[in-house]
GUKE-666691 format. One record per residue (C-alpha): residue number from 0; z, x, y. Coordinates in Angstrom, 1 decimal. Each point is the difference from the previous one (the first is absolute). Example, Ala and Ser with C-alpha at 12.3 -4.5 7.8 and 13.67 -1.06 7.14 Angstrom:
% residues 2
{pos 0	up 7.8	east 12.3	north -4.5}
{pos 1	up -0.7	east 1.4	north 3.4}
***
This chain:
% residues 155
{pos 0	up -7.2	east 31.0	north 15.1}
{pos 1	up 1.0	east -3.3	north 1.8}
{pos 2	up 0.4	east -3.2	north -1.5}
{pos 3	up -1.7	east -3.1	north 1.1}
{pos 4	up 1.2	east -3.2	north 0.7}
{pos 5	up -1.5	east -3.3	north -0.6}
{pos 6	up 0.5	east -3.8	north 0.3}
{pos 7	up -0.3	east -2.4	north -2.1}
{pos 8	up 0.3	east -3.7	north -0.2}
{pos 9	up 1.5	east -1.2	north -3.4}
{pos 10	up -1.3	east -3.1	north -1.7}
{pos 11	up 0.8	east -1.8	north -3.3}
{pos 12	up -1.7	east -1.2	north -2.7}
{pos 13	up 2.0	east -1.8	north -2.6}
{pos 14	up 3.4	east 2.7	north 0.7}
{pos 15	up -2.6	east 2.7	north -0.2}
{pos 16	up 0.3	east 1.7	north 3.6}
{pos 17	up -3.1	east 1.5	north 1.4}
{pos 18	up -0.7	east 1.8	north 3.0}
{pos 19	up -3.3	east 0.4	north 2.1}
{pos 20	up -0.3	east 2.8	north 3.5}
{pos 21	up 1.4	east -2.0	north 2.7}
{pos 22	up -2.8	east 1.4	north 2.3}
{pos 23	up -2.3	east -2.2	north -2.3}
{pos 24	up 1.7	east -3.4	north 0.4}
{pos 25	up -0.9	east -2.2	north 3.1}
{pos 26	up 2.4	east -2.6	north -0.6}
{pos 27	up 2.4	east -2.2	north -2.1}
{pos 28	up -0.7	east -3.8	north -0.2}
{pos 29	up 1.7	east -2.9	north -1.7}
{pos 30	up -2.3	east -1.7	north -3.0}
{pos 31	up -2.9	east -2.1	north 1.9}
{pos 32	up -2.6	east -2.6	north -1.8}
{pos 33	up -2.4	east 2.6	north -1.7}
{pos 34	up -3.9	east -1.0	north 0.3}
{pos 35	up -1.5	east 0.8	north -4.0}
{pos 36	up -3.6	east 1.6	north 0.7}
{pos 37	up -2.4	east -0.6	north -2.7}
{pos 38	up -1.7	east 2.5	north -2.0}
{pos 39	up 2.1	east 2.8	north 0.9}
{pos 40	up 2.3	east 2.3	north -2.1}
{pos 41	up 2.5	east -1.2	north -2.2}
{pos 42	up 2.9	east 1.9	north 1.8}
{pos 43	up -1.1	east -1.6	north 3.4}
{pos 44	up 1.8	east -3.3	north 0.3}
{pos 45	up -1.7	east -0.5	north 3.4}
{pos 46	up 0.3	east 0.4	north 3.7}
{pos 47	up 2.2	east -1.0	north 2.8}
{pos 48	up -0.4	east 0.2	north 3.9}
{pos 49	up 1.9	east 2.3	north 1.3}
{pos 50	up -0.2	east -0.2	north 3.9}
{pos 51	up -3.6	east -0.9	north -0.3}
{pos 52	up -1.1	east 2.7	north -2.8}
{pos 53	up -1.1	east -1.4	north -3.4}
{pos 54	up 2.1	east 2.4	north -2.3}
{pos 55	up 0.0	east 0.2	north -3.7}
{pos 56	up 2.8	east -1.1	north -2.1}
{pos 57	up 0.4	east 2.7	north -2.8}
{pos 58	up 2.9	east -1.1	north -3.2}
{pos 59	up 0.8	east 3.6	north -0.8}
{pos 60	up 1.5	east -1.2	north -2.7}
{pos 61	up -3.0	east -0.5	north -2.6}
{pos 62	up -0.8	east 3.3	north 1.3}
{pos 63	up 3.8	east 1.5	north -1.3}
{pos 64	up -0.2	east -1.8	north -2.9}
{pos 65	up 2.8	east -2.8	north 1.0}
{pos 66	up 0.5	east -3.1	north -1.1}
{pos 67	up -2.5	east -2.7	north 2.4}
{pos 68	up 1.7	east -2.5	north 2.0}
{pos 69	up -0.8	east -2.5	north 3.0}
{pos 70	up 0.8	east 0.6	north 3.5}
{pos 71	up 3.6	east -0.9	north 1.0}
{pos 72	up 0.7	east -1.0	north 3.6}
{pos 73	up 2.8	east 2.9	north -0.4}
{pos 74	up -2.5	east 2.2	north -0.6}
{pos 75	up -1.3	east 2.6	north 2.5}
{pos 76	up -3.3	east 1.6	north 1.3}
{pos 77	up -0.1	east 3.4	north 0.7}
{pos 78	up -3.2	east 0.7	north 2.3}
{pos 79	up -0.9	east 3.4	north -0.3}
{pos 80	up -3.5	east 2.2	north 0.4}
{pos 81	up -1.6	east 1.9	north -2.8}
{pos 82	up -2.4	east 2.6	north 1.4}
{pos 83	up -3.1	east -2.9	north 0.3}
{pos 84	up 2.0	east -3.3	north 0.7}
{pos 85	up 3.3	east -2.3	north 0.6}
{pos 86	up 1.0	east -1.4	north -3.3}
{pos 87	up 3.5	east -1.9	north -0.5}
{pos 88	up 2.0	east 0.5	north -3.0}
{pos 89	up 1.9	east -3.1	north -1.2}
{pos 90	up 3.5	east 1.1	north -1.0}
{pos 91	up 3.1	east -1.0	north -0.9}
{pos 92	up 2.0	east 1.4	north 3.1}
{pos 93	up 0.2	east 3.0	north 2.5}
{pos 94	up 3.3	east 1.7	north -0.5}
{pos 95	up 0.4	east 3.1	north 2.4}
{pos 96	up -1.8	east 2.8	north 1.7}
{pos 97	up 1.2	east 3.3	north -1.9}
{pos 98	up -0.4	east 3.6	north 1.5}
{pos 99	up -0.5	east 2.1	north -2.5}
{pos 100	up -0.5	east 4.0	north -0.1}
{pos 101	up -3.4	east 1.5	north -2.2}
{pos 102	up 2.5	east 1.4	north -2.1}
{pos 103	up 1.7	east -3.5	north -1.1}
{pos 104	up -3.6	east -1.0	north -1.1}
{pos 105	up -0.9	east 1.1	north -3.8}
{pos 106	up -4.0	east 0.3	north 0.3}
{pos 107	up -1.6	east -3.2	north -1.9}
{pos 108	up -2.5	east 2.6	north -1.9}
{pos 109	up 3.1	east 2.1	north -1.3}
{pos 110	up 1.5	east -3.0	north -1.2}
{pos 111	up -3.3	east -1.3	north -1.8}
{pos 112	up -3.9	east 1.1	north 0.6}
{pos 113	up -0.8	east -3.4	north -0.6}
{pos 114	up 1.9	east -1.8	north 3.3}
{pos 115	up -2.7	east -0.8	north 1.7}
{pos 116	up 1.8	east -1.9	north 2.8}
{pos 117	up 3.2	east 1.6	north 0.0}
{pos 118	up 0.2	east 2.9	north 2.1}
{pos 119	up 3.8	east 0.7	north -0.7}
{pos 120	up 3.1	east -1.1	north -1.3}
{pos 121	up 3.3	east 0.3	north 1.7}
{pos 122	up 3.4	east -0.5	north -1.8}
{pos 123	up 2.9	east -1.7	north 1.8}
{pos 124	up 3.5	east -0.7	north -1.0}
{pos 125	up -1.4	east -3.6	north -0.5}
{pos 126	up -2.8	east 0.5	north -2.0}
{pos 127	up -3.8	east 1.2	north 0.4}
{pos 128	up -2.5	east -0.6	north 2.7}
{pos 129	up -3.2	east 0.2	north -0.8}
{pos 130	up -2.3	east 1.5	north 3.0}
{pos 131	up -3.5	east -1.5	north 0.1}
{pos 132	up -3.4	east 1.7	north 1.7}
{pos 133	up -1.9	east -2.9	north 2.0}
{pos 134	up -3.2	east 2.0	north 0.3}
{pos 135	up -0.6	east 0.0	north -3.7}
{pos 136	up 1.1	east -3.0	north -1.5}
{pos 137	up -2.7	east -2.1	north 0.5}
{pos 138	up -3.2	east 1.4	north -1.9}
{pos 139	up -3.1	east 0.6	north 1.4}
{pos 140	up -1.6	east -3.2	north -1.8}
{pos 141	up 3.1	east -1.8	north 1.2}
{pos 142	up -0.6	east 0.9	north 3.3}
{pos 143	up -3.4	east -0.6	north 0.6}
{pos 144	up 0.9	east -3.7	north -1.9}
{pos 145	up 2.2	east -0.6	north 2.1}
{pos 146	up -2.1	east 1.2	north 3.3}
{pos 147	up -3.1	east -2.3	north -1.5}
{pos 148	up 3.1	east -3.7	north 0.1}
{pos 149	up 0.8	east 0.6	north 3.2}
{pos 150	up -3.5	east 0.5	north 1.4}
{pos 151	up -1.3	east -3.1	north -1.5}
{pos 152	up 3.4	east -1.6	north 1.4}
{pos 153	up -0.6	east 1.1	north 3.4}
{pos 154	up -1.7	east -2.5	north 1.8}
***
């Protein structure tokens, strides 16, 4: 059976590397002034114009359970589409684009049923990287929230 290769951009969070499909990500940007929307989800920390579409900020960290912090101008953007919008993930930095075989993947659900958002882990002589599935980590509820901001923000 063949093997099948992937991309994947590599982020961190707090030394934590994570990786999302590269075929997902639209683009890399620097830190830019974040608009707050109110009345929207706590892990929404507001939108940005991106080449003149209103995307939604997302902190993934309150979703991973990090520690909260403000945006830094060294921090990054990482523009990417889930299966029903552009969001941008506020980061600490993009490290690399790895190529990685299905085989150097251990399956998220093998690892633990309960990974909701990881869909695999892959180990590296430098430490773990933690793959993560767009499509699902934003919840229904979440997404329709965040569908209902932008609407009333759309002029």
């Amino acid at each position: 059976m063949a093997h099948q290769v992937h991309q994947f951009v590599v982020f961190t969070l707090d030394e934590q590397r994570y990786a999302v499909p590269l075929s997902a990500v639209e683009r890399i940007v620097r830190m830019v002034e974040i608009t707050p929307v109110p009345h929207t989800l706590e892990i929404v920390l507001g939108v940005i114009n991106a080449q003149g579409r209103i995307i939604p900020v997302v902190d993934i960290r309150k979703r991973l359970r990090l520690p909260a912090r403000e945006p830094h101008p060294s921090d990054h953007l990482l523009i990417a589409r889930t299966a029903q919008r552009g969001v941008a993930l506020m980061v600490d930095a993009v490290s690399e684009v790895v190529t990685l075989s299905s085989q150097e993947v251990v399956l998220g659900e093998t690892i633990l049923a309960q990974l909701a958002y990881v869909t695999g882990v892959v180990k590296r002589p430098d430490g773990l990287i933690l793959i993560h599935d767009f499509d699902r980590f934003l919840s229904l509820d979440e997404e329709q929230a965040l569908h209902d901001a932008i609407d009333a923000m759309t002029p």
